[in-house]
Each structure stands twice: as structure tokens, then as C-alpha cells.
C-alpha positions in Angstrom: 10.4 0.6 1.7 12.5 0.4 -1.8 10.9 1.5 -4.7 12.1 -2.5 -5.9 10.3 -3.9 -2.7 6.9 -2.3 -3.6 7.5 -3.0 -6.7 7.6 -6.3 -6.4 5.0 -6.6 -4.0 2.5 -5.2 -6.6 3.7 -7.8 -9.1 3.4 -10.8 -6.8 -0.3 -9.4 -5.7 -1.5 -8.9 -9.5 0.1 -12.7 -10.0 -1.8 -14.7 -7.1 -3.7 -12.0 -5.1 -2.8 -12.0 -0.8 -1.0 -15.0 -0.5 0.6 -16.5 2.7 4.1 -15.6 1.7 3.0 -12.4 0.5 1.3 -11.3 3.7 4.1 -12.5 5.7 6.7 -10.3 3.9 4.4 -7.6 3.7 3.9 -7.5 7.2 7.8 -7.7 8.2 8.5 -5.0 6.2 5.4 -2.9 7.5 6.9 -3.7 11.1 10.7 -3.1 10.5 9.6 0.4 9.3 7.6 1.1 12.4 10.8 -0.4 14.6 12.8 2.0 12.9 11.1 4.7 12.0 8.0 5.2 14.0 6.4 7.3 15.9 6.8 5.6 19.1 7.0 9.0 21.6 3.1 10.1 20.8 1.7 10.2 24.4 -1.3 8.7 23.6 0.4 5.2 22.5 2.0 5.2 26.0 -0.8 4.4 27.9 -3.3 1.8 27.1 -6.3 3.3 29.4 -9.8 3.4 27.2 -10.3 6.7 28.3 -7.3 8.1 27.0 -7.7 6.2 23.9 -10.9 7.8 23.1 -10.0 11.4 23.8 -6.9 10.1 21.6 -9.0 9.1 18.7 -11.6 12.0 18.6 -9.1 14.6 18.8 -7.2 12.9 15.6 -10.2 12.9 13.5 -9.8 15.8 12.1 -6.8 17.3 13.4 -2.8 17.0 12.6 -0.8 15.1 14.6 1.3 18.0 15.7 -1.7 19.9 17.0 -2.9 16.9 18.9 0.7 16.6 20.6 0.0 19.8 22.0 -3.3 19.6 23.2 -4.0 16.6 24.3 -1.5 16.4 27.2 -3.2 19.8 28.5 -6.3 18.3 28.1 -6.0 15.0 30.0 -4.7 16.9 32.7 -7.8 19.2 33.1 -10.5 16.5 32.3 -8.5 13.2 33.5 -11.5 10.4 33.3 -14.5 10.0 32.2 -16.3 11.2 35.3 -14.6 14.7 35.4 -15.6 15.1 31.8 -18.9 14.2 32.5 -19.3 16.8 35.1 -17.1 19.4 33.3 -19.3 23.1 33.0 -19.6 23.7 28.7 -17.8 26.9 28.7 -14.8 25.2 30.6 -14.4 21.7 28.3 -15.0 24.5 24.8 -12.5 26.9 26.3 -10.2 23.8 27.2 -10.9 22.5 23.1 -9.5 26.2 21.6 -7.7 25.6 18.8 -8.5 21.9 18.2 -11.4 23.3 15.9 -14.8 20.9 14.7 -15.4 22.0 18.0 -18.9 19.8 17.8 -16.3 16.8 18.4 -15.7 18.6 22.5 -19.7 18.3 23.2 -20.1 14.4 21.7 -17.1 13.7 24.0 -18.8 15.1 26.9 -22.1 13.5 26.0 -20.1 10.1 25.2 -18.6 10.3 28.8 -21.7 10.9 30.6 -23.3 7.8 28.8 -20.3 5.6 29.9 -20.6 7.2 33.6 -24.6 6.2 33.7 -25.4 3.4 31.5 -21.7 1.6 31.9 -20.7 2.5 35.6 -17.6 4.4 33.9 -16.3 1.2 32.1 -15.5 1.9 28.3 -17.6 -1.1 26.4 -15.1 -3.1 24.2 -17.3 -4.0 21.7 -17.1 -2.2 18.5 -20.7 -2.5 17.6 -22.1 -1.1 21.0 -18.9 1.8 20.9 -20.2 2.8 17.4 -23.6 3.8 19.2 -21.7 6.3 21.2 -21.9 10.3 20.3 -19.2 11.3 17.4 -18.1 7.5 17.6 -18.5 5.9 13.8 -17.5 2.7 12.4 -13.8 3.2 12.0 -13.3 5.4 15.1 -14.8 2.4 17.5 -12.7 -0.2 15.3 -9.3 1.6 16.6 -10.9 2.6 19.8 -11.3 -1.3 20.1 -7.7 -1.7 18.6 -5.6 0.5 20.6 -7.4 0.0 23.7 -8.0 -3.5 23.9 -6.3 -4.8 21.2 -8.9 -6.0 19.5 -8.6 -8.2 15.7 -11.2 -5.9 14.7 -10.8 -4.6 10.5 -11.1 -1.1 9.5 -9.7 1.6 7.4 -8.4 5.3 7.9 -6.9 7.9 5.7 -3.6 6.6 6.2 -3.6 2.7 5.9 -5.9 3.6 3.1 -2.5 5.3 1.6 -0.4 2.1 2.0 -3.0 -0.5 0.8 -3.4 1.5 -2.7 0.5 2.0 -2.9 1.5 -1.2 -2.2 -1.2 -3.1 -4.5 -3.2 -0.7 -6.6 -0.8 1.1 -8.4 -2.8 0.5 -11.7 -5.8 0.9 -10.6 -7.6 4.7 -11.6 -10.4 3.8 -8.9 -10.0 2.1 -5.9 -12.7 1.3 -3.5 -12.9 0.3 0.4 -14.7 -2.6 -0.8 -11.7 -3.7 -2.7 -9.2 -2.8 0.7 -11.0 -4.3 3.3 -10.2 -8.2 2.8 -6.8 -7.0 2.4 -6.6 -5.2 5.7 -8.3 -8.5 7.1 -5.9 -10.3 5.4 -2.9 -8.7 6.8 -3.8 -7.8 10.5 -0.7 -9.1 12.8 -2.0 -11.9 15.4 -2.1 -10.8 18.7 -0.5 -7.2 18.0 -3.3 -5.1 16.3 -2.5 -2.1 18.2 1.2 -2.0 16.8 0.3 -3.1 13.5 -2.1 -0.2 13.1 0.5 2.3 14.9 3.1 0.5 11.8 0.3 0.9 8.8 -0.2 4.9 9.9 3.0 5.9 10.5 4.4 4.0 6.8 1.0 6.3 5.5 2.0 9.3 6.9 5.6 8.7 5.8 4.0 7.9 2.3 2.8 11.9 2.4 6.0 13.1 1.7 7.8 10.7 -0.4 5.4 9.7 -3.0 2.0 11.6 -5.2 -1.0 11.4 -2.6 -2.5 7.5 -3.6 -5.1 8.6 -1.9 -6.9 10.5 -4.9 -7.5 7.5 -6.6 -9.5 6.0 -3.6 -13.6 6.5 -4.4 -13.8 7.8 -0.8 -11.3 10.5 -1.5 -13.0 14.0 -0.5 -10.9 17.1 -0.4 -11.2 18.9 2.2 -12.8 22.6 1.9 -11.4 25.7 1.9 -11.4 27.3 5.9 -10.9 31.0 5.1 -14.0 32.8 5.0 -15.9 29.2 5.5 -18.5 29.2 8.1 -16.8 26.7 10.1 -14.0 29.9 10.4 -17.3 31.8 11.6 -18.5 29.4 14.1 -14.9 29.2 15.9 -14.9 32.9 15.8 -18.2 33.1 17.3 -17.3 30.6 19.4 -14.0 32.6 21.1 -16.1 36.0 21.2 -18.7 34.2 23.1 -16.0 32.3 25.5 -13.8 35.6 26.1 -17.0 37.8 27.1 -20.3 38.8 27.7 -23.3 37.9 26.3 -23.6 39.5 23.0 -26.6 39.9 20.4 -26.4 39.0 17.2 -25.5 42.4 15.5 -22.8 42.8 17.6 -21.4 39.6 17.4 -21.6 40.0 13.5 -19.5 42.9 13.3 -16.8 41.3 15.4 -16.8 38.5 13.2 -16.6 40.5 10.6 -19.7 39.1 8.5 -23.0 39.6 7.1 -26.2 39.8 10.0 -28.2 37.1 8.4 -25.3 34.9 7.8 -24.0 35.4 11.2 -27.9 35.0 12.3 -27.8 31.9 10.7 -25.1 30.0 12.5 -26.0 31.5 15.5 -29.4 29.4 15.0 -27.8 26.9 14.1 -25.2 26.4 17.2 -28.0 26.9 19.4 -29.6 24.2 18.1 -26.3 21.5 18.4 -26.2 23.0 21.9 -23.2 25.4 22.2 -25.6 28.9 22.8 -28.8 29.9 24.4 -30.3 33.0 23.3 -31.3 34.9 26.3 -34.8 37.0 26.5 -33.5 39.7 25.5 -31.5 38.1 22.6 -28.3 38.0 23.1 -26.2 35.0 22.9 -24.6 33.2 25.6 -22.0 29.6 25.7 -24.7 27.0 27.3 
């Protein structure tokens, strides 16, 4: 969109709010964007099967788009429903997950596909509420789930339509809250095509990256993301490939490979035994469950 559009879009908002007109122009230019400039090759919006969906939405989470381009098509392939991911051995669905990272996401998908094999004979609920009691499934991520896969009029906000809503109508505003978005986003949802409108709002907010300062520091929810190097979510991965490319190991050893302190890599250790990616044998070394 013109710098003149938004601008006057943010004019006519702080005049009489969300109006009729308002939302109607707002939505034709959200959608003429998407027609001619978005993303419309991603593999995952070329299929509408739940299953799909929700490997879809867990792996974008917390990983790039480019990343998820990769590795997604490899994964459906090796784990293609929710029955084979059910069954899948650990060490084969964490070695299929290498280089996704947040590898914690890989055993909540397996744990969410056996709970849709036994308690909802392999049928992906639509409901938002009952998705949101699956593992690694939270309020926003069963709102798209129920979005793209069902297309759903269900109302909530990501990183990205968080980026358009501030540009487009908070441009004074130092602080802006979900609270403040969410009416909006009501407001403006498409009848009858929620899936494309959402596809439209993410791709104009990922657009919105590179073409303007980040609106999305001025959103209360705004976290910035920690550094990785020498983080001990760099440990845990590391730990995580020694473990999956050999032998049991003990915890010394494993340190040193890692290259980090005993206690700290003692630590983790404990702790990833605990979320259920190691066993510590008798004899104590450490071993993918």
C-alpha cells in the first residue's frame, strides 16, 4: 500500500474509529496485495487437510518461513498422518526435526497426534477451545489451526497481523495493546474467506518487515527474542545431535563435546530428561528415549 493510502486510513480511523466503509476499503486493499503479491506457492496453503495444517502451524511458531519451506515437505513425507506420527520411534521424529530447533515443539506434536489417534479416532477436532487443550497448541495457534483448516470466523492475532493493525491505525500510539487490536481484527475478518484473509494480513506483515521501522516494538506484547550463541537452547540442540549421531554418552563426555561447563551441561541434561528427550542409563550415561 501507498504511504497516502495508509495514511489516510489512519486519519479516517482516528475520525470515526472502524467504520463500514472503512473496513471495506481496508479489506480490498489487504486482498489486492495478497492477489498480487502473496505468497501463494507455500506448500502448506495447498492443501487444506487438518493434519497438514497442524504440522504447518507448529513448525512456523518459531521458525522462518524459508526454513519451514525446506523442512516441512521432507517431513510430511516421512510422518504423513497422524497415525504414523503417533507410532513414529523418538529418535526417528527428533532426527527427522534437525534443524527446525525448539525441538520440545517435535515431542508435543507427537503427543498431540496420539491424543487425536485415541481420544478422536484420528479426526482433528475443529473447535478452537477443545484444539487449545492439545500439547504445544495455545490460543492463537488453535485459532489458525481452525482458520486454515476449516475456515473457521474465529479472531486472533500473530506477530505479523499484529504488524499491519499498528501500522495501519496506531501510528501515534507509543503503546499499543492486544486488547486495543482484537475488535479490530474482529472487525475486519473477510466473510466466508478467513483462511485467505489471514494468508493476505501475514503476507502484507511480512512485507511490512522490510519496507517500514518494525511497528511491532510499540506493541506491549513485544519481546525480543534472546541471543542463541552460547544460550542453553544452542546447548540443548547440541546435546541433542551428539545424542542422535551416537552412543550413549555420560555427562562428562557429553560436556566436553559441547564444549561447556559439567554442571551446566549436568543441568540440562536433567532437565531434558525430565521433558522426555533422555534416559539416564544405570550406569549414567545418557541416551535419546
Amino acid at each position: 500500500m501507498s504511504p497516502r493510502l495508509v495514511s489516510e486510513f489512519r486519519s479516517r480511523f482516528a475520525a470515526s474509529g472502524m467504520t463500514e466503509d472503512l473496513i471495506r476499503d481496508f479489506q480490498n486493499e489487504v486482498m489486492e496485495f495478497y492477489e498480487t503479491k502473496g505468497r501463494h506457492d507455500m506448500e502448506w496453503r495447498l492443501r487444506f487437510d487438518p493434519y497438514r495444517i497442524v504440522v504447518s502451524e507448529v513448525m512456523l511458531q518459531q521458525t522462518q518461513v524459508p526454513r519451514v519451506a525446506v523442512m516441512y515437505p521432507v517431513f510430511i513425507e516421512k510422518f504423513p498422518d497422524f497415525a504414523s506420527l503417533a507410532a513414529a520411534p523418538q529418535a526417528e521424529l527428533l532426527a527427522a526435526w534437525q534443524g527446525m530447533g525448539y525441538n520440545r515443539r517435535a515431542l508435543n506434536l507427537q503427543k498431540l497426534a496420539v491424543r487425536v489417534q485415541e481420544e478422536f479416532g484420528g479426526i482433528l477436532p475443529e473447535d478452537p477451545k477443545t484444539l487449545a487443550t492439545l500439547p504445544g497448541i495455545g490460543p492463537a495457534t488453535s485459532c489458525s489451526i481452525a482458520a486454515f483448516a476449516f475456515n473457521r470466523p474465529v479472531v486472533f492475532i500473530e506477530t505479523n497481523i499484529r504488524r499491519v493493525f499498528i501500522h495501519y491505525f496506531f501510528s501515534d500510539t507509543a503503546v499499543v495493546d492486544d486488547r486495543d487490536l482484537f475488535p479490530l481484527v474482529e472487525a475486519c475478518l473477510l466473510p466466508g474467506r478467513t483462511r485467505e484473509w489471514y494468508w493476505a494480513l501475514m503476507d502484507l506483515g511480512t512485507a511490512l518487515k522490510t519496507s517500514v521501522p518494525n511497528p511491532n516494538r510499540r506493541s506491549r506484547q513485544y519481546v525480543k527474542q534472546s541471543t542463541f550463541d552460547g544460550s542453553d537452547r544452542q546447548i540443548r540442540g547440541a546435546l541433542l545431535r551428539l545424542l542422535l549421531n551416537g552412543d550413549a554418552e555420560d555427562a562428562e563426555t557429553l560436556a566436553k563435546a559441547a564444549g561447556a561447563s559439567h554442571d551446566r551441561v549436568s543441568r540440562i541434561l536433567e532437565e531434558m530428561c525430565r521433558e522426555g528427550f533422555f534416559v539416564q542409563e544405570e550406569g549414567g550415561a545418557y541416551r535419546i528415549r
